[in-house]
N, C-alpha and C positions, 0 to 999 in steps of 0.2 A: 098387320100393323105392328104388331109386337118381333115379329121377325125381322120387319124393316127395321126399327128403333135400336133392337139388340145389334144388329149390322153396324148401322151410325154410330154405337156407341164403341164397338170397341174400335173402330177407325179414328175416329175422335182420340181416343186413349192412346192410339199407336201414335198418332202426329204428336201427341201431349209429351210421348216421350222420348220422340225424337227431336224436339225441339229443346225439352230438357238435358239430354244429353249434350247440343250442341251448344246450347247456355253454357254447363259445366267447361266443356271444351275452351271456350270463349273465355271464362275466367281462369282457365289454368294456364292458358296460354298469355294472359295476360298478367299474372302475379309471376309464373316463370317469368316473362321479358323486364316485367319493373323488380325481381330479386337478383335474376342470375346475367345479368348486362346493363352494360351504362347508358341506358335509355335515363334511368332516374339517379346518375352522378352529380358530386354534389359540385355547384358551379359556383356559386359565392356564401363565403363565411363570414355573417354580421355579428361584431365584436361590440358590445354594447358594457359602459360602467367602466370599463379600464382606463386610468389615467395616468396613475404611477407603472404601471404594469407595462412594457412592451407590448404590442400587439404579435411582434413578430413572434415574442416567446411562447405567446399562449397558441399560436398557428402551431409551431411545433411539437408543442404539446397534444394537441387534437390528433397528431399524428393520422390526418385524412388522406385514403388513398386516391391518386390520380383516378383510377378505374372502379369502377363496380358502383354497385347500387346502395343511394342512401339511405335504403330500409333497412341495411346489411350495416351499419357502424353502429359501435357500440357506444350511447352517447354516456350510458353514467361512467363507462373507464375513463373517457374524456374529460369529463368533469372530473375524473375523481385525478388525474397529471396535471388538471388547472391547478385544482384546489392545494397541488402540494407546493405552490409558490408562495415561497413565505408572507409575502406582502398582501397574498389574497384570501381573504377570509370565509368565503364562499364561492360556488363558480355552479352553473345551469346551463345546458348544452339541449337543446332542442333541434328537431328536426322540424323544416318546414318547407312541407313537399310545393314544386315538385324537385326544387334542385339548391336548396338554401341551407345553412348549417344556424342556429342562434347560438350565440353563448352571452349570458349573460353573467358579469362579474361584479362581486361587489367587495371590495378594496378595503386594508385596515386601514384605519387612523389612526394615528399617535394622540393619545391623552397627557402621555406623562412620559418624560425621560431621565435617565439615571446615568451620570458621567464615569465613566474607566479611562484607564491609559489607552486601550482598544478607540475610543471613541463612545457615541452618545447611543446607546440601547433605546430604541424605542417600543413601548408599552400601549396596546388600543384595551378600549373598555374591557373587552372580554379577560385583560390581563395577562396577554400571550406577547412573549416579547417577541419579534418578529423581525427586525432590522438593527445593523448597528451602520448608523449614519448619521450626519449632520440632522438635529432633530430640524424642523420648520417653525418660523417666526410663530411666537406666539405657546409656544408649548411648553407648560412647566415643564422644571428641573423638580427630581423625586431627588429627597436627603433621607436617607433612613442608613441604616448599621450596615442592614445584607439585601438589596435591593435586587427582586427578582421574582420569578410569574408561579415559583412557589413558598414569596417570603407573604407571611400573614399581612405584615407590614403594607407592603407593596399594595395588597390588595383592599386593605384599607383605604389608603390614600385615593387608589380608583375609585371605592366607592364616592368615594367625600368628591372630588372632582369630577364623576361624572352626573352630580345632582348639581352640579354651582349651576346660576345663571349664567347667560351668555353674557350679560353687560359685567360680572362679576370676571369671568375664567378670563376676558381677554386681558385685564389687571392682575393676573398673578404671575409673578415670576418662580415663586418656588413654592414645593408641598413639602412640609417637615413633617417625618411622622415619628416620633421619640415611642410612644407607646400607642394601641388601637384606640387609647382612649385622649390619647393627649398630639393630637395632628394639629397642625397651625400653617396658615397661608402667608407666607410674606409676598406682599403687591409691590408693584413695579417702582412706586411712590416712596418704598420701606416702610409702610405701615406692616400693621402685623392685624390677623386675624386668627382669634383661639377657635377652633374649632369642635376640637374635642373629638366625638368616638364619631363614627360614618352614622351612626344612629339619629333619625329626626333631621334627615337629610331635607327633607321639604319644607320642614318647620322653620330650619335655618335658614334657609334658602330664601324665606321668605321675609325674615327680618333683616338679613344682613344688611341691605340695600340702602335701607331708608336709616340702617343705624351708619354705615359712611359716611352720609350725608352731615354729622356731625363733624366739633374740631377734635384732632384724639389722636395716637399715635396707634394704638393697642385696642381692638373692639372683640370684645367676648361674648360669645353667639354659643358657647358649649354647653350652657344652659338656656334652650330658645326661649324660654317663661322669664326669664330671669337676665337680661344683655345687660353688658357695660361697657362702657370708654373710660380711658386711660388716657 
């Protein structure tokens, strides 16, 4: 009996690892066929978030080849020839087997723009200026000395506009920023609005509102504790 068992077993053992081997087999021959051939090429690239951006530019950019395997593309180099469009402020390239590319882009906005002979410089939150074109309805005009994504100035003013309310930003036509502590909104109406430093940006935020709602040319929020009309 123990003769017998001992037999059984190492037959057992032998099919164990011939069966293991040709497992092994099975997956090298299959990670070979989906790396080194276009069993797994990539067949459509969904372009998700771009609206100002060309679709077509950012195709180029991914620089995908016709042939070979999509395990084989490098998606952060991808991402990293989106990202260098200036208008795009992040970019995400994902693969999604068996034959898809994702890229997802997510686009500057303009907060603030600042006039030259060149044209209108536009300025998004992060304070990076990024375009020089016709800014879009709605977007203050920045009045400061040296307007620009390393003037103190500049990045003031973004603070201060990028706390306003929405029912407030779409009434301003311009950000004056004379000092970081002396900023002032003139609305579309010619009111004016003293602002003061980007500091207690919520606070102000908070009373601006309901002090418009008064008669007054001049409404002083630079002190939230403390407002007045003019």
């Amino acid at each position: 009996m123990r003769s017998g068992t001992r037999r059984f077993g190492v037959g057992g053992l032998r099919r164990f690892r011939l069966w293991a081997v040709v497992a092994v087999a099975v997956v090298i021959t299959v990670v070979a066929l989906a790396w080194f051939t276009p069993v797994l090429s990539v067949r459509e690239v969904r372009i998700e978030g771009a609206h100002a951006v060309p679709e077509d530019k950012i195709r180029e950019l991914l620089q995908i080849p016709g042939q070979g395997s999509i395990l084989r593309i490098d998606t952060a180099a991808m991402a990293a020839r989106v990202a260098s469009i200036p208008t795009v402020r992040s970019a995400r390239v994902q693969r999604v087997l068996p034959s898809t590319v994702r890229v997802r882009i997510e686009e500057r906005t303009p907060v603030l723009y600042y006039d030259t002979p060149e044209g209108a410089h536009l300025l998004d939150a992060d304070g990076v200026e990024y375009a020089i074109e016709p800014a879009p309805i709605g977007v203050p005009e920045l009045l400061t000395e040296r307007p620009g994504t390393a003037d103190v100035l500049t990045r003031a003013a973004i603070a201060v506009v990028s706390v306003l309310p929405p029912q407030l930003t779409v009434q301003v036509d311009s950000v004056h920023a004379e000092t970081v502590s002396d900023i002032s909104l003139t609305l579309r109406d010619g009111r004016t609005v003293l602002w003061g430093s980007s500091e207690d940006g919520e606070r102000k935020s908070a009373v601006v509102l309901p002090l418009l709602t008064r008669p007054g040319s001049v409404f002083d929020v630079s002190s939230p504790s403390l407002v007045t009309v003019k």
